[in-house]
C-alpha positions in Angstrom: 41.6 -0.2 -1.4 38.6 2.0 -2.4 36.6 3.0 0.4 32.5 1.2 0.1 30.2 3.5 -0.3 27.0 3.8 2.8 24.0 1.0 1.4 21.8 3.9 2.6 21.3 7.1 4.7 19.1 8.4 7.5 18.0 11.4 6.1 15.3 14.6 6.5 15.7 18.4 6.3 16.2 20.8 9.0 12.9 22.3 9.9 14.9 26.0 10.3 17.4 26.0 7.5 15.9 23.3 5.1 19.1 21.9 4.9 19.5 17.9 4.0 21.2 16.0 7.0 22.6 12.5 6.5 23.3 9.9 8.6 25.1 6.8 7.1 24.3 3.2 6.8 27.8 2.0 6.6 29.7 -1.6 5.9 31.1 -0.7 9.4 28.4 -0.5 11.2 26.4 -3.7 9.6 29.2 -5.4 10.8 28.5 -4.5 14.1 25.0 -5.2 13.7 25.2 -8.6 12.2 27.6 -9.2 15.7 24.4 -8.3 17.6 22.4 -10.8 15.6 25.0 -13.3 16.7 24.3 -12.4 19.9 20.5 -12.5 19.8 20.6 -16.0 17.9 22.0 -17.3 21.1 19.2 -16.9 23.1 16.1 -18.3 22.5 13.6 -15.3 23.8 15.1 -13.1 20.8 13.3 -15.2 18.6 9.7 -15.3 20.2 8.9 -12.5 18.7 9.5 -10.7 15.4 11.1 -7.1 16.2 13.4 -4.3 14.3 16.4 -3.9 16.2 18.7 -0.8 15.6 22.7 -0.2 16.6 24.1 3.2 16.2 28.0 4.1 16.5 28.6 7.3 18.3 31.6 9.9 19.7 31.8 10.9 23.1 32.6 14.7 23.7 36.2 13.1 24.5 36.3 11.7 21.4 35.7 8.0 22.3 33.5 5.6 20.3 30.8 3.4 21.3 27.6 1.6 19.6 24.4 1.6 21.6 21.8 0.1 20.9 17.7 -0.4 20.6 14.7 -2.2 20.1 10.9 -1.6 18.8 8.2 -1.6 21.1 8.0 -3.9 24.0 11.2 -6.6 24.5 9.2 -9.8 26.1 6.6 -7.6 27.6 9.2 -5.2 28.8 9.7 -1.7 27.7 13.2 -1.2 29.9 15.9 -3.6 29.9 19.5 -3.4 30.9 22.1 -2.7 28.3 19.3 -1.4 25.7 18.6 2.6 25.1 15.6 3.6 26.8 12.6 3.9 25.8 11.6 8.1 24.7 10.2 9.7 27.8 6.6 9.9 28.2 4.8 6.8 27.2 4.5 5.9 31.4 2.3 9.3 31.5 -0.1 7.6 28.9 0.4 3.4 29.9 -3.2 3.5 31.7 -4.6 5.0 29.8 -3.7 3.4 26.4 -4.3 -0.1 28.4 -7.5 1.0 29.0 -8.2 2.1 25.6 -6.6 -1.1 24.0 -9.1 -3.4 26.0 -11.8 -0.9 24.9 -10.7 -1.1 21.3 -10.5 -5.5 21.6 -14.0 -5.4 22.8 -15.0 -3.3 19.7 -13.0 -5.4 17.2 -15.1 -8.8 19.0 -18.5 -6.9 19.0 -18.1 -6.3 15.4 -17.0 -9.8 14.5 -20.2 -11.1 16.0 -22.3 -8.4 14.3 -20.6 -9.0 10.8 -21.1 -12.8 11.2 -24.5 -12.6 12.2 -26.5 -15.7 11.8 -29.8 -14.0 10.0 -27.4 -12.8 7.1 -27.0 -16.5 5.6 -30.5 -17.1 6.7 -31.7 -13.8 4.8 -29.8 -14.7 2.1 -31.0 -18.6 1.6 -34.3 -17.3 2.3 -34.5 -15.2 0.0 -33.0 -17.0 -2.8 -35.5 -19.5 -2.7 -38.4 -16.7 -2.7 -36.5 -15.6 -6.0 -37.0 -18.6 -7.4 -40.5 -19.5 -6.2 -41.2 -16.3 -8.1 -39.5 -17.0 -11.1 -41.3 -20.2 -11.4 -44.3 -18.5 -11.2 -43.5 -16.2 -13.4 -43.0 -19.0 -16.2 -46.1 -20.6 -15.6 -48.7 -17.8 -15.3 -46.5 -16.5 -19.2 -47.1 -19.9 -20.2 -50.7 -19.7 -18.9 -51.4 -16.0 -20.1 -50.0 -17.5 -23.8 -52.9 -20.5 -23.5 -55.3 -17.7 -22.8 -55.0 -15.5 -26.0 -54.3 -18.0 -28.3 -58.2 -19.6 -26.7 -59.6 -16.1 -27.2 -58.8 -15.5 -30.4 -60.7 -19.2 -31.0 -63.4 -18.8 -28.9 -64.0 -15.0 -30.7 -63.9 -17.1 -34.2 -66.4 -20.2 -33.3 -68.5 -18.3 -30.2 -71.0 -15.2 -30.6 -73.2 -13.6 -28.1 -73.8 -15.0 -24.6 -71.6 -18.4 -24.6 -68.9 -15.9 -26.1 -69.2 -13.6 -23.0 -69.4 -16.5 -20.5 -66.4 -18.0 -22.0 -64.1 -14.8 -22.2 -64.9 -14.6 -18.2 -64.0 -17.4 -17.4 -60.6 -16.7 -19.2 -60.1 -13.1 -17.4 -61.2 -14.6 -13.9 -58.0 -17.4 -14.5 -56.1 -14.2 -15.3 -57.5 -12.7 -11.8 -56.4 -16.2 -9.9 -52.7 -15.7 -11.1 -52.4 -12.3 -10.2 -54.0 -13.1 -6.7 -51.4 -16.0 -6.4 -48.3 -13.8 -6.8 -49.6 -10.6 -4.8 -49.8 -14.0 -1.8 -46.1 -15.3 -2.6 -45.1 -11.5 -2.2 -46.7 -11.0 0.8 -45.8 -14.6 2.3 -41.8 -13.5 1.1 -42.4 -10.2 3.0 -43.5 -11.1 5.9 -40.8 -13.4 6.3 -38.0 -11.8 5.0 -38.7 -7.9 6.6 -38.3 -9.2 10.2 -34.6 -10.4 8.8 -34.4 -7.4 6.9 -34.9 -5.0 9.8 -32.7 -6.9 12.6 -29.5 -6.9 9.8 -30.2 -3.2 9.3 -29.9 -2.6 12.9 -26.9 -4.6 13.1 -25.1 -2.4 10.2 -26.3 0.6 12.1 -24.8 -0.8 15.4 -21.4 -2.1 12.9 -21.1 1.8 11.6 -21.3 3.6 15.1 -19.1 0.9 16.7 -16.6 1.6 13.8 -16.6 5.7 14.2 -16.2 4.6 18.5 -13.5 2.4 17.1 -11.8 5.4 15.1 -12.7 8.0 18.1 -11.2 6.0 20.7 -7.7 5.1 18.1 -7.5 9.2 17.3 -7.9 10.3 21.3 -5.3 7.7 22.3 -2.8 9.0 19.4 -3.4 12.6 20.6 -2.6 12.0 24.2 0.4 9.5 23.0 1.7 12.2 20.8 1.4 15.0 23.5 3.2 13.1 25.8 6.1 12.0 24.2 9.6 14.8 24.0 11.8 14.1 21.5 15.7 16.4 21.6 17.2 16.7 18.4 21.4 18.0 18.6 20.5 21.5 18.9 19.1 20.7 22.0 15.3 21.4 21.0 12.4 19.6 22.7 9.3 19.2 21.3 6.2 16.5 21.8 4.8 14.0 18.8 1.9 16.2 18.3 4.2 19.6 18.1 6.3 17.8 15.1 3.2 16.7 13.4 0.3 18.0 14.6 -2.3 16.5 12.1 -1.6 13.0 13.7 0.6 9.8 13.3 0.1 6.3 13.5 -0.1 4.6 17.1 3.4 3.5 17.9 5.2 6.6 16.8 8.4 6.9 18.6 8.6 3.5 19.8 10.8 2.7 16.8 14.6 2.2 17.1 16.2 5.2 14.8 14.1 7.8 17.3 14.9 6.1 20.3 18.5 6.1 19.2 18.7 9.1 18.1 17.2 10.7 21.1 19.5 9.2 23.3 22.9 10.3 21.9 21.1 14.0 21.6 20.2 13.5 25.3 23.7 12.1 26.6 25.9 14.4 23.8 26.9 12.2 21.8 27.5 12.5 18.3 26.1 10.4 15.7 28.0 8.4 12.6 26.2 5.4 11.2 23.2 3.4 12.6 21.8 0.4 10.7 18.0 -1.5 11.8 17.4 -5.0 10.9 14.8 -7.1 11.9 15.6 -10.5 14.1 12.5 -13.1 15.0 9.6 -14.3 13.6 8.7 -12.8 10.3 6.1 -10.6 9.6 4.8 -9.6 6.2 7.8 -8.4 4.7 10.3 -8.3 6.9 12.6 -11.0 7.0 14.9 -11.9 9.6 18.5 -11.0 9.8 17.9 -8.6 6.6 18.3 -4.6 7.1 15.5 -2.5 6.7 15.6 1.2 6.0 13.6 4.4 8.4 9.8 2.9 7.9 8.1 6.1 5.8 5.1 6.0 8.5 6.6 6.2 11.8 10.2 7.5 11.3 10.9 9.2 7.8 8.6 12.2 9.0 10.7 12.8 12.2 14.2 12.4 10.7 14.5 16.3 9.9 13.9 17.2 13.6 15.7 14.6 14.6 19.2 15.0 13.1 18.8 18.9 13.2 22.2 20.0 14.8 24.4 17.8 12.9 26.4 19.1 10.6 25.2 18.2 6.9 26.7 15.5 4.4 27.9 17.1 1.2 25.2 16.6 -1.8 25.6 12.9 -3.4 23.1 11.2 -6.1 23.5 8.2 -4.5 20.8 6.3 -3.3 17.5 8.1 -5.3 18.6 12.0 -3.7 17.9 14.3 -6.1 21.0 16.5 -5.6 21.6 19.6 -7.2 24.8 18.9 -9.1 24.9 20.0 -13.1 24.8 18.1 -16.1 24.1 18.4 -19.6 21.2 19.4 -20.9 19.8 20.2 -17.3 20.0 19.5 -13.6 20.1 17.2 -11.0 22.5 14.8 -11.9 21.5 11.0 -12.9 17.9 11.4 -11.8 16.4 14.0 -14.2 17.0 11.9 -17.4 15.0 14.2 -19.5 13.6 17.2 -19.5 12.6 20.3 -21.5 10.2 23.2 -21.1 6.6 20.8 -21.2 7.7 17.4 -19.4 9.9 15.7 -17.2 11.3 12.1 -17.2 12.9 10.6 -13.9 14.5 7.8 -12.8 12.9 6.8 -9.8 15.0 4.9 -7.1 12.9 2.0 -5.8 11.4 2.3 -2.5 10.9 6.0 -3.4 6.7 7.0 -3.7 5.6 8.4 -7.0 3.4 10.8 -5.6 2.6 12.2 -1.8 0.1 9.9 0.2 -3.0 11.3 1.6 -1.4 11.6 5.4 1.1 13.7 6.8 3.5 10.9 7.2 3.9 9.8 3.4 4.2 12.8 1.7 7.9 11.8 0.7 7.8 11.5 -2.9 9.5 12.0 -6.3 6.6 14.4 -7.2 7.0 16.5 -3.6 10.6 16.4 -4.1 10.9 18.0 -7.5 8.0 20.0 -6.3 10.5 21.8 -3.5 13.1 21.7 -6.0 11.8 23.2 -8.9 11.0 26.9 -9.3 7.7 25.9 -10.9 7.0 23.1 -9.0 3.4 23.4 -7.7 2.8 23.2 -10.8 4.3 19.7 -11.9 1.7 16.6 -12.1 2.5 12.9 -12.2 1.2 11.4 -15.7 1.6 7.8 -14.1 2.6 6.0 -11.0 5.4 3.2 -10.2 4.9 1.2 -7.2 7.0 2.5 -4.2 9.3 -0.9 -4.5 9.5 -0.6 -8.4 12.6 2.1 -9.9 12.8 3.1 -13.4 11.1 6.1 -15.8 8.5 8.1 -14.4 7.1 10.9 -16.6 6.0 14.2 -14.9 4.1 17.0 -16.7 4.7 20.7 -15.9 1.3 22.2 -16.4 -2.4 21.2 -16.8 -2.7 20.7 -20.6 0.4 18.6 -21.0 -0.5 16.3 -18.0 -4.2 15.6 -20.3 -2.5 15.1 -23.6 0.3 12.2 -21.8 -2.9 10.6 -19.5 -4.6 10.3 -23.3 -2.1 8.6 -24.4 -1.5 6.0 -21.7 -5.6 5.5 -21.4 -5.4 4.9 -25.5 -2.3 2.6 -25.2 -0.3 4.5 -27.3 3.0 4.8 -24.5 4.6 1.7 -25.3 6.2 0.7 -21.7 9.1 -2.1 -21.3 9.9 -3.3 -17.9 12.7 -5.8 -17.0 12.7 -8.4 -14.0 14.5 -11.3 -12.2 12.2 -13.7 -10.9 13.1 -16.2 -8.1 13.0 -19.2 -9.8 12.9 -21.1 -13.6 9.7 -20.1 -16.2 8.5 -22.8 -18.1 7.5 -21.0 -21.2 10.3 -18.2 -23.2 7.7 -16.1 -24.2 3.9 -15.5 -25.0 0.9 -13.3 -23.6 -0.5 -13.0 -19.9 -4.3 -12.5 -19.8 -5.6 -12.5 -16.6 -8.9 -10.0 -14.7 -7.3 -8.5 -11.7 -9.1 -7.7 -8.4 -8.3 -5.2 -5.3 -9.4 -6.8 -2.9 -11.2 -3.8 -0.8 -10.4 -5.8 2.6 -6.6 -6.8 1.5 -5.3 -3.5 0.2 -3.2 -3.2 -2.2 -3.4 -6.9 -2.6 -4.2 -7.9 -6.2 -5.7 -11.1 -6.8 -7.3 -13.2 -10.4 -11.0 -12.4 -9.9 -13.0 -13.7 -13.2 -16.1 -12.1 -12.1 -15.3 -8.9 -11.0 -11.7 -8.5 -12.0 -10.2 -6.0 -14.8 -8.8 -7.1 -18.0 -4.9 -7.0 -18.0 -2.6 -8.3 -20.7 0.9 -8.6 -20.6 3.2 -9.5 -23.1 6.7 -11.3 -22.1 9.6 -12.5 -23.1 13.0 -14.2 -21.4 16.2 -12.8 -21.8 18.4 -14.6 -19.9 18.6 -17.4 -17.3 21.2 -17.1 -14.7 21.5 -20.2 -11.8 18.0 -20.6 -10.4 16.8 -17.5 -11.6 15.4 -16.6 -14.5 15.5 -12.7 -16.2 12.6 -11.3 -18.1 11.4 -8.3 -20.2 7.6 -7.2 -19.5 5.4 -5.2 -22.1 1.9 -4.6 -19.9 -0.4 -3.7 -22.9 -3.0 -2.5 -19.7 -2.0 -0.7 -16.9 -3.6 -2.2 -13.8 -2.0 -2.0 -9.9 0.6 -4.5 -9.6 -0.2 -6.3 -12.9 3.3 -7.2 -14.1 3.7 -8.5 -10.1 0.9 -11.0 -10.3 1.1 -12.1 -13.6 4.6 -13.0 -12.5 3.4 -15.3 -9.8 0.2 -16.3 -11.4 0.5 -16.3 -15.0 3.8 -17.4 -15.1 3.9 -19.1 -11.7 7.2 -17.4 -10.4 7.2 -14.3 -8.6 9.3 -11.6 -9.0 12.4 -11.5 -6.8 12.0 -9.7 -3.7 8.3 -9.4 -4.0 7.4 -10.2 -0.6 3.4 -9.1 -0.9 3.2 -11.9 -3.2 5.0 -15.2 -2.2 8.7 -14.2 -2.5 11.2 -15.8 0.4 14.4 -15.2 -0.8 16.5 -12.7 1.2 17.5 -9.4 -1.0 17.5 -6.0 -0.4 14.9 -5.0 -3.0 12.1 -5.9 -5.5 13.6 -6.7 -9.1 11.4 -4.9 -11.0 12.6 -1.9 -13.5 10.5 0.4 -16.0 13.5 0.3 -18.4 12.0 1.8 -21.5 9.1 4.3 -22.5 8.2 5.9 -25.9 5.6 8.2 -26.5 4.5 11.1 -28.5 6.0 14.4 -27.3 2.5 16.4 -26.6 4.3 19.5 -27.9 6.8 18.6 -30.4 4.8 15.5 -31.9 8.1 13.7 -31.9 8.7 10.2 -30.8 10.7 10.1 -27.7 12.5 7.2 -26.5 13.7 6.5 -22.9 15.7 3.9 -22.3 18.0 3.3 -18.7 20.1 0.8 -17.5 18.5 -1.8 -15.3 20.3 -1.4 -11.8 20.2 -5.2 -11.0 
């Protein structure tokens, strides 16, 4: 029987030789994991609270295995408990003083809420709606009036001469005077209402912007303390703090996940890593779902994995799993991810959960753009045409200098790249094909959380069409004929009323391991060449 291949791999490169170290997710060791969620469904205080959970099979110097294992954060208020790994030296040096700081940061968070939800907004604005329409009742009547007027002088200037002609015409302007003199009062009566209002909300946005920066001050001196108090040892037997591995900052709970505290304790007690595997067990929590495995979260663990598994020896190079290995292949490199490329562009297939492009912060700068970047001799000078969403796979396209990245973005601005996308969504469509219109919305509060806004949202139009229906699922191609954030996602759940399987951020509650959602197709005009290219890959799913 043919060995199964690891779901997924702990990976990062060695900070000293760049080399990339692998540790596998294996069928073995989920086994052993879903024994530990046996374990945990036994006892009710397991599933009070929603936690990831880690198990990692290791070899004792005598060559003896054993699984250890982990959980994130606090277990029922308790960050040591028999039978569990440790937690990473270091956060006792900071528990004051991040208690202290959390109660600081709680009263912040409840100052602002009063300050946001302060009474004289709504007052301020009913107040001043009604001025608005005082005045523009005012307005209506003195224009009606000031019509009357003219059409009476131009009478009076045809029937009237001499003195009764002058008397009259005054009596006309002073009526013109009486109108003026009544909206100048309105004003003044709306302004000395409404400034009082005016000045105490100002005040409050003042006090709402310095109470934020406290907010952001106190958050960043707390992560710098955390991150110079905690040691991590990788298998080398190097030491070094948070704020030595990643000196421009982390986000607050930063070591506190399973994979380091795992992987700090076999470095710390010798023992020699094989496969480790996290799930999540308890209450759900956005996305995570219980009893479902979860890979190294990009903002707390992916940036420490290097470090980490420095000192074991590497995997040989695989394309498994979206790692762009450097094994040959006609007409270029890099195996099954590169699917095209030639001297001005490059087409990839990118493996879902994989960013397009680097984030802004240290910790999410793994990306199909920064790997090609390290791969490729002129790398730095590669630039993304487009984006996919992290949980989408499929085409990307990737220019390799300034003038061909302007020529493709004109294209996908003018809709001339047609784009095809296929789907499974989690449940039967109504209709077998037809056109999605809907405005989209970022919601600036709920990011990256798209939502049907008729007032303020973008046009987006989708064209679609069913394949296939398979049990209670139903499989779809997408054509977006715009391309806003998450488009094809909402117009799944919205316009069509079924979301996309997997698609957590937007309704989805069946267990799987991945969003359904493939870029399967793109043509467009080479910017060289003039040539139609076509890109077509198979849908992994």
């Amino acid at each position: 029987m043919a060995k199964a291949s690891p779901s997924y791999y702990y990976q990062g490169s060695c900070p000293q030789t760049g080399e990339l170290l692998r540790l596998p997710r294996t069928a073995f060791i989920e086994a052993i994991a879903r024994g530990l969620m046996n374990y945990l469904a036994t006892d009710e205080r397991y599933a009070s609270e929603g936690k990831m959970y880690g198990v990692l099979l290791v070899e004792s110097p005598t060559g003896e295995q054993q699984v250890i294992k982990a959980f994130s954060g606090l277990l029922n208020s308790q960050s040591v408990v028999e039978g569990w790994v440790p937690p990473i030296p270091g956060r006792e040096a900071v528990a004051l003083t991040e208690a202290q700081t959390l109660a600081a940061l709680d009263a912040i968070k409840q100052e602002l809420i009063t300050l946001q939800q302060l009474p004289e907004r709504q007052q301020y604005e009913i107040l001043s709606g009604e001025f608005e329409q005082q005045l523009q009742v005012m307005s209506d009547r003195h224009r009606d009036c000031k019509q009357q007027r003219q059409e009476k002088r131009q009478l009076l200037c045809e029937t009237l001469t001499g003195e009764a002609l002058t008397l009259a015409l005054a009596q006309l302007d002073e009526a013109s005077r009486r109108d003026g003199i009544e909206r100048r009062q309105l004003k003044r009566q709306r302004d000395a209402v409404l400034q009082p209002l005016r000045e105490l909300i100002t005040a409050a946005d003042a006090k709402i912007r310095d109470l934020k920066q406290q907010r952001k001050s106190l958050s960043c001196q707390l992560q710098a303390q955390m991150h110079a108090a905690y040691s991590m040892m990788n298998f080398l037997g190097q030491s070094l703090t948070l704020q030595q591995l990643m000196p421009d900052g982390l986000p607050t709970g930063t070591g506190n996940c399973c994979a380091p505290k795992l992987l700090h304790y076999a470095a710390t007690h010798h023992l020699k890593p094989l496969a480790m595997a996290e799930f999540w067990w308890g209450k759900s929590s956005g996305d995570k779902i219980q009893g479902e495995f979860y890979e190294a979260c990009a903002e707390r663990c992916q940036p420490l994995m290097g470090f980490l598994l420095s000192g074991l020896k590497p995997n040989p190079p695989t394309r498994e799993g979206g790692v762009f290995s450097p094994s040959p292949c006609r007409g270029g490199v890099w195996g099954e991810v590169i699917i095209y490329q030639d001297e001005w562009l490059i087409a990839v297939n990118k493996p879902a959960g994989l960013l397009s492009v680097p984030g802004r912060y240290g910790d999410t700068q793994d990306s199909v753009l920064s790997r090609l970047r390290n791969l490729l001799p002129d790398g730095m000078k590669l630039m993304a045409v487009h984006r996919l969403d992290q949980e989408t796979s499929g085409i990307l396209l990737i220019a390799r200098d300034r003038q061909i990245h302007r020529h493709l973005s004109q294209q996908f601005q003018q809709r001339q790249i047609h784009k095809v996308y296929e789907a499974i969504l989690a449940g039967a469509a109504t209709k077998n094909q037809g056109v999605i219109e809907l405005p989209l919305w970022g919601d600036p509060q709920n990011r990256p959380y798209q939502q049907v806004n008729w007032q303020c949202g973008k046009p987006s139009v989708t064209k679609f069409q069913v394949i296939a229906k398979e049990a209670d699922y139903t499989r779809v191609e997408f054509i977006p004929l715009t391309g806003r954030t998450h488009q094809l996602r909402v117009h799944a759940a919205i316009g069509l009323g079924v979301v996309i399987l997997g698609d957590r951020l937007y309704g989805c509650c069946a267990e799987t391991s991945r969003l359904h959602l493939h870029a399967r197709e793109l043509s467009f005009e080479h910017p060289q060449s003039g040539e139609t290219i076509h890109l077509q890959i198979q849908t992994p799913f």
